[in-house]
N, C-alpha and C positions, 0 to 999 in steps of 0.2 A: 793677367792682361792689364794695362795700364789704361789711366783713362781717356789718354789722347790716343791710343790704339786702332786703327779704321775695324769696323763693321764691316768683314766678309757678306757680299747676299748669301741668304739663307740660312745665316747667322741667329741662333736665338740668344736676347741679352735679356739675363734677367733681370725686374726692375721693380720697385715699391711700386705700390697702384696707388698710392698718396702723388707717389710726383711723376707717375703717369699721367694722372687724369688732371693735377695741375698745368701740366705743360699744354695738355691738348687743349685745356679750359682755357688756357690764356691765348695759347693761338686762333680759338673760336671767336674769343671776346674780341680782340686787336681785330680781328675780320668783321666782323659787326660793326666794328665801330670806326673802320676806315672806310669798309667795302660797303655801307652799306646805311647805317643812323645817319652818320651825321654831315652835313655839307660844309664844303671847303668854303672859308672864308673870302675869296679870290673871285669864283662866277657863282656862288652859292647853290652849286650843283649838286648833289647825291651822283655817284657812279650811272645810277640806270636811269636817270634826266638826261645827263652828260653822253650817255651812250645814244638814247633815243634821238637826241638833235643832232650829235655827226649821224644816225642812220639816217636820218630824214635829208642832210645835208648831199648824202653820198646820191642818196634816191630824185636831188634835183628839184625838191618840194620845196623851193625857193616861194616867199609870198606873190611874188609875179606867177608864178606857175600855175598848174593844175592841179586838183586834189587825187589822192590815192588811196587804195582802199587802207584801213588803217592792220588788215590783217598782212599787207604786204611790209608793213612799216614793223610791226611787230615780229616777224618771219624775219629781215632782216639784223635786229637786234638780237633776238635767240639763237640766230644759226652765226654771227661773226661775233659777237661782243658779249652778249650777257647770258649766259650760261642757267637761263633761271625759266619759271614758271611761264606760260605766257600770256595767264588770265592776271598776273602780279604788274607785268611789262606793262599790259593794257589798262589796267586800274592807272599804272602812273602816266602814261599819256593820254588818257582821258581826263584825269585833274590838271594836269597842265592844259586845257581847253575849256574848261567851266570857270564862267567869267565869276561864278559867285564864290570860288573857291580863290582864284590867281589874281589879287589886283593888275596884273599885266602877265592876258596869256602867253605863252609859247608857241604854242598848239592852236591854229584856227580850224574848228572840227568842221563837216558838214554830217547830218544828218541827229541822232538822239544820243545824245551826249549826257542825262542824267540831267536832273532838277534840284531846286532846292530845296524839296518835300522830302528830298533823301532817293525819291529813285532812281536805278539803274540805268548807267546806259544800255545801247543796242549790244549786239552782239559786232565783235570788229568785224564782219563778215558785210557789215549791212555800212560802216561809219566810214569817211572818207577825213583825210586829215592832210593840212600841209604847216610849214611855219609861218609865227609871224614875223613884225619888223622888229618886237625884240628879239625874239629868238635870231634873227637875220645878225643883229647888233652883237649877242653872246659869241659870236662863232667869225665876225668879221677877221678876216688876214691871218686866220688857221692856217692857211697854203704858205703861208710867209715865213715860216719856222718863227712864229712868235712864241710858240711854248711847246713842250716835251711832251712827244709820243709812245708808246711801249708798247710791247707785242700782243695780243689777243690772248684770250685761253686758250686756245688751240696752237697757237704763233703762226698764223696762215697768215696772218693781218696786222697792223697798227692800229691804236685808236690811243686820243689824246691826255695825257695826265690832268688837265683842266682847260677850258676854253679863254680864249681868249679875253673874253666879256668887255665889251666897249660897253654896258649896263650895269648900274650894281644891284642885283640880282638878287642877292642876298638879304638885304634891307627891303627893295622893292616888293620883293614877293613871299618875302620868310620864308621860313619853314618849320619841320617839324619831324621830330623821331625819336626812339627811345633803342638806345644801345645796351651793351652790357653795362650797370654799374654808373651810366650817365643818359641823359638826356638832351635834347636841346628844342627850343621853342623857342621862334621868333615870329613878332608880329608884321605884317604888311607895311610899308611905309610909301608917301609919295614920290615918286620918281623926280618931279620936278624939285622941290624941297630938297631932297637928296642931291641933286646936283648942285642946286646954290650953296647948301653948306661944304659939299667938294670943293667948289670954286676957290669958299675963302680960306677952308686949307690949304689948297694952295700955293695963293697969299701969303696967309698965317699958321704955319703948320703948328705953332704954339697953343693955337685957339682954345679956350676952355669950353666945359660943358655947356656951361650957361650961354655962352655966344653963339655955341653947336644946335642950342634949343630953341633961339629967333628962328631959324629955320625950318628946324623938324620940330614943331612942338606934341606930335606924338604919332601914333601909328593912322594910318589911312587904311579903313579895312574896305573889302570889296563890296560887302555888302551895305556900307555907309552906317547909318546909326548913331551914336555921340559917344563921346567920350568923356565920362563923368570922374575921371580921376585926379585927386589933388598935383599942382604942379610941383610939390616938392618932392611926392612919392614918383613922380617920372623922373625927374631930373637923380633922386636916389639910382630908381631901375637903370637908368642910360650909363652913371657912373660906376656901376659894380656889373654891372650884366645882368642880374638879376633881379626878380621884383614881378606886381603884376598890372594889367591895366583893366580899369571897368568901365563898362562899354552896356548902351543903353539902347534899345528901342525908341525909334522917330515915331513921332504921334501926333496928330492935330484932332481938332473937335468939330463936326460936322452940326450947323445946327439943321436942326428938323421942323421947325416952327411951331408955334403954339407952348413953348418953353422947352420944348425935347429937344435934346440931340445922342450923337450917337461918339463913340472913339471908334477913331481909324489908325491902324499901326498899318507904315509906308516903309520902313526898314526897318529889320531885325539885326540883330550881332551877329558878328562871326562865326560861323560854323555851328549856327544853331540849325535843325531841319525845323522845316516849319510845319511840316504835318506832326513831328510828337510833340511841337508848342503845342498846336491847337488841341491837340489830344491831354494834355495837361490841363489848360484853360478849362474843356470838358466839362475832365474830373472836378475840377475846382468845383464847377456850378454843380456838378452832380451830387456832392459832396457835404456842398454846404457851406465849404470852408471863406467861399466867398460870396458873402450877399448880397452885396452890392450890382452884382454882374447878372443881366440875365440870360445873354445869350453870347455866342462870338458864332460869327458866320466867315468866310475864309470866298473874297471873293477877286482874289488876284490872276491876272491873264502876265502880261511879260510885267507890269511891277506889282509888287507885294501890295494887295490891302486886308487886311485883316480887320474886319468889321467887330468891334464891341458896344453891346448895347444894354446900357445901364436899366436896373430894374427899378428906377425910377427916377422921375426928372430932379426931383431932389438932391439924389446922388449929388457929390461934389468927384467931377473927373479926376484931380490930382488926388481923393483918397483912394479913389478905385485904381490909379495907374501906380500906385504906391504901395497898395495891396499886391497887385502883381509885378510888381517888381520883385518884391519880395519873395513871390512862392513861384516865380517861373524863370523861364531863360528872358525871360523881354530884359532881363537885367544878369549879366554875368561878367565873369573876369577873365582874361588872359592872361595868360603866363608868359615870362620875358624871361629868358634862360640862353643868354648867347653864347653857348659850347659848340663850335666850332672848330674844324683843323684847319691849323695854318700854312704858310707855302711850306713846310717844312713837316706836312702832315702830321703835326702835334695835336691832341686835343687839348683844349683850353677854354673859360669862358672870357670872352674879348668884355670891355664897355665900347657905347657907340662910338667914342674917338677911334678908337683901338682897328673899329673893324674899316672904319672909313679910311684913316690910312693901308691899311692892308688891301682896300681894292685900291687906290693911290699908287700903294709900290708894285703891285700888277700890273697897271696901266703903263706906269714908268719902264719897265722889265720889257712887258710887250714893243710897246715905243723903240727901246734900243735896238732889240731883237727882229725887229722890221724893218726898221734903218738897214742893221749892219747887212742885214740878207735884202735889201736891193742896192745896195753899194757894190756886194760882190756881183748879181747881175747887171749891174753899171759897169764896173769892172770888166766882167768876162765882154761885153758888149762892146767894150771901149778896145778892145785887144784887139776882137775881130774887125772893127772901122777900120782902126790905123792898118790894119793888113791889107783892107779894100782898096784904098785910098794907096796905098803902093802897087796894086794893080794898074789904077789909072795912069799915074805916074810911069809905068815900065809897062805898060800893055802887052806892045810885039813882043817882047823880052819872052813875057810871063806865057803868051802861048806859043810861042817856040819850043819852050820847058817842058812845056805839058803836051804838044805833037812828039816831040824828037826824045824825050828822057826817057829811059826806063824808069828810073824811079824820081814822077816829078815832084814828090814829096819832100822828099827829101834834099832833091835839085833849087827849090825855091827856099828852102829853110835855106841852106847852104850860101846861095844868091845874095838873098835880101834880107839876110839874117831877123828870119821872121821865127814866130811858135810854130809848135805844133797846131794849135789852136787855128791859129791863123793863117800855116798852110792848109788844114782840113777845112777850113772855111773857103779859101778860094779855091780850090779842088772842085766842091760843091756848088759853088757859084753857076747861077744861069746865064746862057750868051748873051740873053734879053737884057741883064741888066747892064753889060759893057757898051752904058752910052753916057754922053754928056749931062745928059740931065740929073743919072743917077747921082753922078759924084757929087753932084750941089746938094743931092738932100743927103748923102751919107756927111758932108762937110755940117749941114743944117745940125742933125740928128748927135753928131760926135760934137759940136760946141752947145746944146741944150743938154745933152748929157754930163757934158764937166762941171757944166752950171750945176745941176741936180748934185752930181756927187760932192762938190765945195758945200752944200747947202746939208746934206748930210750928212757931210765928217763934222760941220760943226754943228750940227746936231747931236752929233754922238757923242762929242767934248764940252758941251758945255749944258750945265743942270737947271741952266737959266731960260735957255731954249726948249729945253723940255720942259718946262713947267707951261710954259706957255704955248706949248703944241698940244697939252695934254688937258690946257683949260678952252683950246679953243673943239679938242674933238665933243668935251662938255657939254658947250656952250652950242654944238651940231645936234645933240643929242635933245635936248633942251626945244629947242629949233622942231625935231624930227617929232618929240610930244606933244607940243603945241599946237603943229597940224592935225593932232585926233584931238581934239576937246573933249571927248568921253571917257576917253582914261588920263586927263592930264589934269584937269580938275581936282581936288581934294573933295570926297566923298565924304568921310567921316568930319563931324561938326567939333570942335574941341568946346564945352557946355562947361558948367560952372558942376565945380565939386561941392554935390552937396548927400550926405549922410541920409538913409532913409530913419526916418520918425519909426519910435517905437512905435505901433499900433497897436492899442490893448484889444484883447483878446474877445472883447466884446463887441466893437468895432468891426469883428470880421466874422460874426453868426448873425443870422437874422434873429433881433428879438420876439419870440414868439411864448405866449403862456404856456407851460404843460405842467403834466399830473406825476410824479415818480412816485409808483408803486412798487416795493422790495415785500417779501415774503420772508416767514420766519428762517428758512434754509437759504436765503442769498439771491435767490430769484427777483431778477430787477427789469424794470422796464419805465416804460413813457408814454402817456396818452397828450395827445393836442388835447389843449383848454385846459382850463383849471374847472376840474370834477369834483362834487361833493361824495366821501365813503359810505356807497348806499349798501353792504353786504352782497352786492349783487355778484362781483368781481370774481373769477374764478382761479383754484391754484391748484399745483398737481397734488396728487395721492398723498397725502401725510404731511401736507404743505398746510400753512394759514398766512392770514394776511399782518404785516406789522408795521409796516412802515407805510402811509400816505400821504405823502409831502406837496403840495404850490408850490413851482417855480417858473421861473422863466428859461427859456435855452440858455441865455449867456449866463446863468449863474454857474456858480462850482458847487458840485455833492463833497462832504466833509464826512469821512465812515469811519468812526473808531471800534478797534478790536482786541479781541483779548491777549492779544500781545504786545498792548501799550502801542501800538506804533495808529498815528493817525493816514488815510490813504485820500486823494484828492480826481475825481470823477467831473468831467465836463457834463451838463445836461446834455448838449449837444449828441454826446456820443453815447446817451443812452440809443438801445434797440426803441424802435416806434412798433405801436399795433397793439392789437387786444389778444395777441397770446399770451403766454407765459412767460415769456422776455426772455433775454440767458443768466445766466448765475455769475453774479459776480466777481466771481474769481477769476475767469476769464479776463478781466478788463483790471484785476491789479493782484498782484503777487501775495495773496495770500493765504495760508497754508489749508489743506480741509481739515484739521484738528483747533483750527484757530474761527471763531464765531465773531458775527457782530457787533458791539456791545450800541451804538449809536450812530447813526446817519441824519443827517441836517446839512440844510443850506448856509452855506460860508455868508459871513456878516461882516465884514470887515472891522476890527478895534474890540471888537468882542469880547469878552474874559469869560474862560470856561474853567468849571473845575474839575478834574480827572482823581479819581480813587482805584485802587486796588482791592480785591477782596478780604485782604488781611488788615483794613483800614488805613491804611496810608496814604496821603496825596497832595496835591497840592493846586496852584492857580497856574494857567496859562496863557499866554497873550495867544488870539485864534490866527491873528496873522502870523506866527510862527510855527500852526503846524502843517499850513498847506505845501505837499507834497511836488516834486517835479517830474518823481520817474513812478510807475509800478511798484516798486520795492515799498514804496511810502518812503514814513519818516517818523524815528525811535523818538519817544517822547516822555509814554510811564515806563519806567525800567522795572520788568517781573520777573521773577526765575524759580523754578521748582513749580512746586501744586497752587502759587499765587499767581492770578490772572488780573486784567483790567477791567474792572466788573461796572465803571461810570463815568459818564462823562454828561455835565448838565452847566446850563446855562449861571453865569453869576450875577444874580439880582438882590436889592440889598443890603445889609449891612451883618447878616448872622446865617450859620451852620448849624444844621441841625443834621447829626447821623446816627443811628438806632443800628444793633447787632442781631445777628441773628439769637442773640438770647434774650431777645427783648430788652436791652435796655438803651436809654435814649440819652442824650447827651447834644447839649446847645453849646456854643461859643461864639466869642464876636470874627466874624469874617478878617479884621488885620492879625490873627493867632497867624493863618495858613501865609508863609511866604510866594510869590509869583516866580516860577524859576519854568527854564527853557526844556532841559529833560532830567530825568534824575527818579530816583524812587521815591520822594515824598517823605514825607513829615506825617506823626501819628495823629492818626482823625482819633481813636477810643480805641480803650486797651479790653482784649476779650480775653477770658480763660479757656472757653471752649466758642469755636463757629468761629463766624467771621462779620465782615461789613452787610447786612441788610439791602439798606437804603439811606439815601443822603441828597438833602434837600438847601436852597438857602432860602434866607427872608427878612422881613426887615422887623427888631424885633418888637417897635414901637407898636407893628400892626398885628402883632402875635405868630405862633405858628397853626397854622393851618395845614388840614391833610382833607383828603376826600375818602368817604367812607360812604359805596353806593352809589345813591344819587347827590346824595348829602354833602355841603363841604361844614367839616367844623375846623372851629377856631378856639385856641389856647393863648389869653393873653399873660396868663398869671403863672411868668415859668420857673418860680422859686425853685430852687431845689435843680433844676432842670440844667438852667442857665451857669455855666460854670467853668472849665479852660479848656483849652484844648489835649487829648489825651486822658479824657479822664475816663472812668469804664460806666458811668453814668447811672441811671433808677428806671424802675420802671416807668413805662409813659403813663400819660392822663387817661382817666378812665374812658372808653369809647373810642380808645386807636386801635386802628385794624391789626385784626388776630395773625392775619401776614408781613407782620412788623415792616409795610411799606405806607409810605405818604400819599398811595393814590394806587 
C-alpha cells in the first residue's frame, strides 16, 4: 500500500510508537499553546477570557445593566464555547474581577470575590458579575464584521477568533502562562502612558525605544509599590522582550513620641499574598534571623498597613527595611517574557515596539472592516430610498400594479426598472407612510447618507485618514480613563535604582554572650551568658566534657577533623538549653569514623598551624578556612592510616614537636612555609610512631610545658634547637612521661 493511499475506517495501520506519540505530542503541545498559555498579541486575550466576554456580552451584562449570577455566566461558557472544567472557567473570571490582580478589571464582581491574603472566592452560586467599560471597549463593533468568527466545538454556534479591542489589553493588563516548551510573562502597564506612546506612533511609526520609554518608563502594577530597577536594564527588557523588573514595598515611618516610632508598609509587589509575607516576617523574628524587628502586626481593612515595630528606638529604619528586603517578598522581581501569537497565530517573543504596532495594525484592520461593512448597509439602504422615492413620483401607477397584477413583483421591476430589493421593499411598505411628509425625510435621509458613504470610501482609500480616525478613537479612550481617576492614575512609583548593601552577618543576629559546650563524642550545645567550667555539667553514658568555649552569638565556631578538612558553625545555630544538645554531625557533613581534632572561635587574620599524625604540616591563613556549605573545606590532605591529629594557634617565633618515641625537636617558625591546602612539609622524622604533640614559642622566652599544676620552663635548648625534619633527643629532664606539653 502506498503512502498517499486513504485509510479505510476500521483499517489498522501499523506504526512506530516513536512517531506515534511524536505526532500526538506535538498536536498536544500546538494545543496548549495556541488553545490555551498564551495571549494573542491583538486584544491580549487567552481563548477562555475571549470566550467569557462574548458570553457575558450575549447574556446583555453590559456595564449599564444588571448583575447575574456568575454560575449563569459560567453555564454559558461550558455549554457553547469552552468545553472545560467549570471551577477553571470560574477561577478565570473571578481574576478578571480582583482589582489587585487586573490593573484594569474586565469583570465588575458583586459579592466575595477573594482577597489579597490569597483567599478564595465565594462559591459562583453566591457571586454576581457583569462587564466593565473596558471590557465594553474590548468587544466595541464585534456586530460590525470587524474581525473573524468560527464555529463552536460543537458547530451549533459561532464565537470570535479575537476581539475587536478598542484597549491595548495586552500591555495594560499582562499576562501570564506557561505552555509546552515556552512561556510568557507580561507586566501591567498604564493605559494612559500606553495611549500617548500610541499616539506618537502614529505620528512616527519610526520612533525608537528610548522615545517609546518618555512614555512608558515602566510597568504600573496594581498593587502600586516602586519600581527599583536600573533604567538601562528596562530599556534592555523593552528592546529584546525579555529581561526582569524589581519592584519594592511603599513604606513610611510613623513617629511614636518620646524617640519611638514604628514602619508601616502601605503597598506590597505584585502577586505577593500578604498573609505568607506576614507569615515569613514571623518566622524571621521567631528565628532570629532578624534582630532588629520586634514585632509586625498586619492591621489592614480596604488598604494595606502592615505594622513593623523595631525592637528598639535605636534601630536605624532603612537597616531593618534593608534587612527585609533582603529575606522577603517586601522586595522581588518580575519577569518580562513577551511570547505571544501574532495575527497570524505564530508564537513569538515581540519587544515593546513590536507589540505596540501589532495592536496598531488591528485597530487599522478593525477600522477598514467597519467602514467597508457599513458602506454596504449604506448601500443596500441607498437602493431601497431610490425605490421609495419612485413610489412617490408614480404613486397611482404603483397601486394599480399592486391591486390589478398577478404578479406585482415582478409588474414593478418590469415598470420602473427597479431590484428585487427594491420591489420587495415597496411590496412591504405601510399605507401610513404614502404621505408628503414622508418623502422629505426619505429625500433628508438618502442625501445624509451619500454624505456618510463619500466620507467612507475615502476613508477606506486613503491611510492618512486612517491614522487620524484611529488617533482620535485614542485620544476617546484617553478621555473615557480620565473620567475614573482610580485607574487612570500611575500607581506604581518609578524610585531610584539602587543595589541592596551587603549586610554582614552579624548585623542580622542579636549580639548576645553564650557558653558552647561540645563533649568528647560530638555533643554540642549553648547556654546564655558566659559560664565558668564548674564540673557540674552533665553528659550521656560514656560521654565527658571537652570543649568549653565564651562566645558571642554572632561569632563563627571553626572545628577541625581528622580528615584535614576545616567545618564552619554559626553560634546562632547552636541548639540552646541545659540538655545534651545534638551531635554535631547533624549540623555538618561529617563522617562517624571521622572525630574532632579542634573547635575555636574564628579570629579573623589569625595564623594557625595544622599537622598530621605522621608529622607533616604546615601554616595557614584562618581566614582561608572558613567554610560555606556543610561539606567544609579540604585543607590538610591525609590518606591511608595518616589522620589530622593538630591544629594550634601560631604565637612566636619557634616550633617545638616531640614523637611518640620521645624525642623532641625545635626549629625556627620561618622553616614551615604558609600554604592554602596541601599535605605539608616534614615537622621530625620517626622510625617507629608518629607526631605526639606540637607546640610554638618564642624562643628568647624558652620553651615551656605544664607538668600538673606546675609550668616549667627550658631556656637552654642546645642540642634541642636545630632544623626542621630532624628526628630530634630526648627532651629535658622533668617532661611529662606523655610526651605532651600540657
Amino acid at each position: 500500500m502506498s503512502d498517499h493511499s486513504p485509510i479505510s475506517p476500521g483499517e489498522i495501520v501499523p506504526t512506530s510508537l516513536k512517531d506515534a506519540i511524536s505526532e500526538r505530542y506535538l498536536a498536544y503541545a500546538m494545543s496548549t499553546i495556541m488553545s490555551r498559555s498564551l495571549p494573542d498579541v491583538r486584544d491580549g486575550l487567552k481563548p477562555v477570557h475571549r470566550r467569557l466576554l462574548y458570553a457575558m456580552r450575549m447574556l446583555k451584562l453590559d456595564p449599564g445593566s444588571g448583575f447575574k449570577k456568575c454560575a449563569r455566566v459560567v453555564g454559558d461558557v461550558i455549554g457553547k464555547y469552552h468545553p472545560h472544567g467549570d471551577q477553571s472557567v470560574y477561577d478565570a473570571l473571578v481574576r478578571l474581577a480582583q482589582e489587585f490582580a487586573q490593573r484594569y478589571t474586565l469583570v465588575e464582581g458583586q459579592g466575595n470575590f477573594g482577597n489579597i491574603d490569597g483567599d478564595n472566592a465565594a462559591a459562583m452560586r453566591y457571586t454576581e458579575a457583569r462587564m466593565t467599560v473596558i471590557a465594553e471597549m474590548l468587544l466595541r463593533d464585534i456586530d460590525q464584521d470587524t474581525v473573524d468568527f468560527r464555529p463552536t466545538y460543537d458547530g451549533e454556534d459561532k464565537e470570535p477568533m479575537v476581539l475587536p479591542a478598542a484597549f491595548p489589553n495586552l500591555l495594560a493588563n499582562g499576562s501570564a502562562g506557561i505552555a509546552v516548551g515556552m512561556a510568557t510573562s507580561i507586566p501591567p502597564h498604564n493605559a494612559t502612558e500606553l495611549a500617548n506612546a500610541l499616539l506618537h506612533l502614529i505620528k512616527f511609526p519610526n520612533a525608537g525605544i528610548d522615545k517609546l520609554m518618555e512614555f512608558i518608563p515602566g510597568p504600573d502594577f496594581p498593587t502600586g509599590g516602586e519600581l527599583v530597577e536600573k533604567p538601562e536594564n528596562i530599556r534592555e527588557a523593552y528592546l529584546t522582550g525579555r529581561g526582569s523588573f524589581r519592584q519594592r514595598a511603599t513604606w513610611e515611618i510613623e513617629d511614636l513620641g518620646r524617640g519611638t516610632y514604628q514602619i508601616v508598609v502601605t503597598e506590597i509587589p505584585y502577586q505577593v499574598q500578604k498573609s505568607k509575607l506576614i507569615e515569613r516576617i514571623a518566622d524571621l523574628i521567631q528565628t532570629r534571623k532578624l534582630p532588629f524587628l520586634a514585632d509586625v502586626r498586619d492591621e489592614s481593612a480596604e488598604d494595606i498597613r502592615l505594622v513593623l515595630e523595631p525592637r528598639s528606638k535605636n534601630v536605624e529604619a532603612e537597616m531593618l527595611m534593608q534587612g527585609l528586603f533582603r529575606l522577603t517578598d517586601l522586595e522581588n522581581r518580575f519577569s518580562l517574557n513577551m511570547n505571544v501569537l501574532d495575527a497570524t497565530q505564530t508564537p513569538g517573543v515581540m519587544s515593546l515596539k513590536d507589540v505596540l504596532l501589532a495592536f496598531l495594525d488591528h485597530r487599522f484592520e478593525v477600522l477598514v472592516r467597519r467602514s467597508k461593512f457599513r458602506l454596504g448597509k449604506i448601500e443596500a439602504r441607498l437602493e431601497v430610498l431610490e425605490g421609495y422615492l419612485i413610489v412617490f413620483l408614480n404613486l397611482d401607477e404603483v397601486i394599480r400594479i399592486i391591486r390589478e397584477e398577478d404578479h406585482p413583483k415582478q409588474s414593478l421591476i418590469d415598470t420602473f426598472t427597479l431590484t428585487e430589493n427594491q420591489a420587495e421593499a415597496i411590496l412591504n411598505m405601510r399605507l401610513r407612510s404614502l404621505r408628503k411628509l414622508e418623502e422629505m425625510e426619505l429625500r433628508t435621509e438618502h442625501d445624509s447618507l451619500s454624505v456618510e458613504k463619500a466620507e467612507l470610501e475615502a476613508l477606506v482609500g486613503s491611510e492618512e485618514l486612517q491614522r487620524s480616525a484611529i488617533a482620535d478613537e485614542i485620544r476617546e479612550m484617553k478621555k473615557t480613563l480620565a473620567g475614573i481617576p482610580a485607574i487612570a492614575e500611575r500607581r506604581t512609583r518609578i524610585g531610584e535604582a539602587q543595589e541592596l548593601p551587603d549586610i554582614p552577618l552579624e548585623a542580622m543576629i542579636e549580639k548576645e554572650p553564650t557558653t558552647v559546650i561540645c563533649s568528647d563524642k560530638g555533643w554540642i550545645r549553648a547556654l546564655k551568658g558566659h559560664t565558668e567550667e564548674n564540673g557540674a555539667e552533665k553528659y550521656k553514658d560514656g560521654d565527658r566534657g571537652r570543649f568549653w568555649i565564651t562566645a558571642e552569638t554572632t561569632d563563627k565556631l571553626v572545628l577541625f577533623a581528622t580528615n584535614g578538612r576545616f567545618y564552619t558553625i554559626g553560634c546562632d545555630k547552636l541548639p540552646r538549653g541545659r540538655g545534651h544538645g545534638e551531635p554535631v554531625r547533624l549540623m555538618i557533613d561529617l563522617g562517624n569514623d571521622q572525630e574532632i581534632v579542634s573547635l575555636f572561635v574564628h579570629k579573623p587574620d589569625r595564623k594557625l598551624l595544622v599537622a598530621s599524625s605522621d608529622g607533616r604540616g604546615f601554616v595557614v591563613d584562618e581566614n582561608g578556612v572558613i567554610a560555606q556549605t556543610r561539606n567544609g573545606k579540604q585543607v590538610l590532605n591525609v590518606s591511608g592510616d595518616v589522620e589530622a591529629a593538630f591544629c594550634i594557634d601560631v604565637e612566636g617565633d619557634s616550633v617545638a614537636v616531640i614523637g611518640e618515641n620521645r624525642r623532641l625537636n625545635c626549629f625556627a617558625l620561618e622553616e614551615l612555609g604558609e600554604m592554602a591546602r596541601g599535605r605539608g612539609v616534614t615537622l621530625q622524622r620517626y622510625k617507629d610512631g608518629g607526631l605526639s604533640d606540637i607546640k610554638t614559642f618564642t624562643k628568647e622566652d624558652g620553651l615551656t610545658w605544664k607538668s600538673g599544676e606546675r609550668t616549667r620552663t627550658e631556656t637552654d635548648l642546645t642540642g634541642w634547637y636545630t632544623r626542621r625534619g630532624n628526628a630530634g633527643r630526648l627532651p629535658p629532664r622533668g617532661f611529662n612521661k606523655n610526651n605532651k606539653f600540657s
